[in-house]
MARFIBA-614482 format. One line per 5 residues: number of its first residue (from 1); for each residue y, x, z of C-alpha. Coordinates in steps of 0.25 Angstrom, whole numbers. Layout:
NUM) Y/X/Z; ...
! end
This chain:
1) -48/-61/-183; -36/-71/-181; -23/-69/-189; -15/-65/-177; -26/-54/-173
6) -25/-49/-187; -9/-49/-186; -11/-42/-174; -18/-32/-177; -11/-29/-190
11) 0/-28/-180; -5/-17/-173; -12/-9/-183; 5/-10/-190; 10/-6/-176
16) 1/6/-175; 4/9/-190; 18/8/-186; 17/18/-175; 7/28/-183
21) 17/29/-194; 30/29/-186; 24/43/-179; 20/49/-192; 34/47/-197
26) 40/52/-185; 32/66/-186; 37/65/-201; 49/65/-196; 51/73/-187
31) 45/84/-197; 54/79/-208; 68/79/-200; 75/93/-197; 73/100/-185
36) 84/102/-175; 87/114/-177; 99/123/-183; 113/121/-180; 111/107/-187
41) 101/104/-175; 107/92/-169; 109/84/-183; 94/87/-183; 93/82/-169
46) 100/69/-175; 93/68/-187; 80/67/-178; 83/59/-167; 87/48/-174
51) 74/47/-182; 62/52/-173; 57/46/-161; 59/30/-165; 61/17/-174
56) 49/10/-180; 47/19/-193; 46/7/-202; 50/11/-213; 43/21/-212
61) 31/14/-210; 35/7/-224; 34/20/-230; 22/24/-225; 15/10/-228
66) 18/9/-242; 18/24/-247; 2/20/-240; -1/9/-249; 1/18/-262
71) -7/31/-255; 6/39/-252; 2/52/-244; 6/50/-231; 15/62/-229
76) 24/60/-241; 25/45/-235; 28/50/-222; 40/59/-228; 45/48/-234
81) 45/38/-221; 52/49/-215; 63/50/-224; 64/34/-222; 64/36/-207
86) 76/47/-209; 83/38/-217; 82/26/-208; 85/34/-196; 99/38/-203
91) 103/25/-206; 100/21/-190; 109/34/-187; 120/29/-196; 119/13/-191
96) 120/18/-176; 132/23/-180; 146/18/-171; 151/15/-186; 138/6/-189
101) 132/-1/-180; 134/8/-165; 122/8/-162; 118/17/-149; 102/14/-149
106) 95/16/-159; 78/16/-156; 79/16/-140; 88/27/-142; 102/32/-144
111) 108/30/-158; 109/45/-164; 126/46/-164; 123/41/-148; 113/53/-147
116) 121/64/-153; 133/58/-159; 139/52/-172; 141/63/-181; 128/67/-179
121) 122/55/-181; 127/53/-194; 124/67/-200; 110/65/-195; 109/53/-202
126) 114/58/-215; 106/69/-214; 94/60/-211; 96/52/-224; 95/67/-231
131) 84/70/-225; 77/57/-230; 80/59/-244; 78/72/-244; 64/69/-239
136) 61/60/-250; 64/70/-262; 54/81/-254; 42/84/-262; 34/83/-250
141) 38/67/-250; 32/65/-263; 26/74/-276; 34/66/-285; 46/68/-288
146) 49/55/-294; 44/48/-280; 54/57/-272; 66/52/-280; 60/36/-280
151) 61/38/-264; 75/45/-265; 79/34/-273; 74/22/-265; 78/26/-252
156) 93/30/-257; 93/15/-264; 87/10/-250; 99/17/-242; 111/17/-250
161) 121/9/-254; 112/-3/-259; 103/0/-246; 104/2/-233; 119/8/-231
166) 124/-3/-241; 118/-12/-230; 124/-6/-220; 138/-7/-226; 134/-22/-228
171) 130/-23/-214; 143/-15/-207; 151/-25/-217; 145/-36/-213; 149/-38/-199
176) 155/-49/-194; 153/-55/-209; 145/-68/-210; 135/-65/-221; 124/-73/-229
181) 110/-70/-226; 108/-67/-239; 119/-57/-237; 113/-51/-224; 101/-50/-232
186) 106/-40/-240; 112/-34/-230; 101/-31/-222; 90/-27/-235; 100/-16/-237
191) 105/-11/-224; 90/-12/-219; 79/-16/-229; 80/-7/-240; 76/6/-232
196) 64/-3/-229; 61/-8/-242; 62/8/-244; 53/12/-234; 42/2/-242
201) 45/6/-255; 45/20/-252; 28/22/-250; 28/15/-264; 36/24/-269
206) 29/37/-264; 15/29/-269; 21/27/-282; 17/14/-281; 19/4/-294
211) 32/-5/-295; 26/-18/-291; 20/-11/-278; 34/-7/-277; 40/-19/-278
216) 30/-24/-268; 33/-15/-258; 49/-15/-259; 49/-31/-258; 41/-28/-246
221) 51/-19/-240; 62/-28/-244; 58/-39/-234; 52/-31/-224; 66/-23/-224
226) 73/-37/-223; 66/-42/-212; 64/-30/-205; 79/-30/-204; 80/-48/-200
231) 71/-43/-190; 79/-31/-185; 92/-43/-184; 84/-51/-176; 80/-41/-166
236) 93/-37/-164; 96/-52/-160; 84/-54/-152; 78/-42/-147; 82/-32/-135
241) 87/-16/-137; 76/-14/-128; 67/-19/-140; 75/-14/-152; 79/-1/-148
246) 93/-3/-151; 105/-13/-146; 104/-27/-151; 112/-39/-153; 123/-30/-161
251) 120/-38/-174; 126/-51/-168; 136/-43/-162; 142/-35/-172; 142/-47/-182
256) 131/-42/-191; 125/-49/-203; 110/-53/-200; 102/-63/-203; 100/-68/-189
261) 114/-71/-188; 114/-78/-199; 100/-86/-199; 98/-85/-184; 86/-78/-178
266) 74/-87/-180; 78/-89/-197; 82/-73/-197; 68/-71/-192; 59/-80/-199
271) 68/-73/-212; 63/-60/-206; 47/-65/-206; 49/-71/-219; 53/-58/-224
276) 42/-51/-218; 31/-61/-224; 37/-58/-238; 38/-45/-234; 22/-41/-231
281) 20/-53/-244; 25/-42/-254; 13/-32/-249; 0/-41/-250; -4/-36/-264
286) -6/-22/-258; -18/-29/-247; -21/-23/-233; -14/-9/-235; -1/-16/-234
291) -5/-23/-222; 3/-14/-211; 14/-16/-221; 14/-31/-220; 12/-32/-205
296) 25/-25/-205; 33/-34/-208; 27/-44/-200; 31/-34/-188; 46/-31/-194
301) 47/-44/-191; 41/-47/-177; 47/-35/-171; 55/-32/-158; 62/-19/-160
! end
């Protein structure tokens, strides 16, 4: 078998892996967000549409992969995918905002303050963000108690200050600013890369996985986190809405900090496959049951939306 049918077929198996775990998340979720009911129904409402029905359930893929390579039961790995799904989903919520980046599209579809309006948008993202930590601390996530607060304190670490809202402010700040790429770098592995590092270190955290594993799978994350979000920049120059589900061209003109402005697209990019390769390098100790792992971050890469 040649090299490109093998990458081929690794390629399929990941997007059918992909697809499997994106529906197993998605019935997770929709039993783990509050019904629409009560007088509190359309903040449910809220709450749900902007987190069921799309995006590519990365990260929660991550979860699911790594909490696998430790033997993680598959339901308390499904809970905790969720919760990064919840958590992801109010941070989209709040970055659609008119007072972040106006967004009106988000997935194909209109952003949540556009589908019902801006107060509601944001009190279903912060009660989504309370939903995910109060998901992580359930028993039912994990027996151990010392686990439960080990996810409670990584993800807080992951989206805080020195995460992904100390990004954002970075990011907001940034505009119309000329900044270094070391500087953008930072930038972007707090706005975006540390819930993705999150996502990975989480499975080995539910595993009780030992520290050098950890380490492994964090570095993994890292990179895959940092040239998930090069890509994401060059899509935005290149690609349509058509593809990306969302308007484009807006980093260029709103003056944002990437990296494509500052290397151009074809060094931005060859960043972003360098990354990648690193990325899957720091998994090869674990053999073929970190295959789809690696894969995807060849795909992070080479996508189109």
């Amino acid at each position: 078998m040649s090299s490109q049918t093998t990458t081929d077929a690794l390629a399929a198996q990941l997007n059918a892996a992909l697809a499997a775990a994106a529906a197993e998340v998605e019935t997770a979720l929709a039993d783990l967000l509050p019904a629409e009911e009560g007088a509190e129904a359309r903040l449910c409402a809220a709450m749900r549409y902007a987190t069921l029905g799309g995006g590519k359930r990365m990260r929660a893929f991550l979860v699911l992969e790594t909490a696998a390579l430790f033997g993680v039961d598959r339901g308390c790995a499904a809970r905790v995918a969720a919760s990064v799904e919840m958590l992801h989903a109010y941070s989209l919520i709040h970055d659609d905002l008119p007072a972040m980046d106006d967004d009106d599209l988000r997935r194909g579809k209109p952003s949540a303050h556009k589908q019902f309006d801006e107060a509601t948008a944001i009190l279903a993202g912060d009660a989504l963000q309370a939903r995910a930590f109060e998901l992580l601390g359930e028993l039912a996530t994990h027996s151990s108690p010392e686990a439960r607060c080990e996810l409670v304190v990584a993800l807080g670490h992951a989206v805080g200050a020195r995460g992904m809202c100390g990004g954002q402010m970075i990011d907001i700040l940034a505009e119309g600013q000329v900044l270094t790429a070391e500087q953008i770098g930072r930038l972007q592995a707090l706005k975006t890369g540390r819930l993705i590092q999150y996502s990975a270190e989480a499975g080995a955290i539910l595993g009780r996985a030992p520290l050098h594993q950890r380490h492994l799978i964090a570095a993994y994350g890292r990179d895959l986190g940092t040239a998930f979000q090069i890509a994401d920049d060059v899509l935005d120059a290149t690609g349509t809405e058509a593809e990306v589900g969302k308007a484009v061209g807006k980093d260029a003109a709103a003056g944002k900090a990437t990296l494509v402005a500052v290397l151009g697209l074809e060094r931005a990019q060859a960043q972003a496959d360098a990354l990648a390769a690193q990325a899957a390098a720091h998994l090869e100790s674990f053999g073929e049951s970190a295959a789809m792992l690696r894969q995807l971050a060849a795909l992070v890469v080479a996508r189109r939306k």
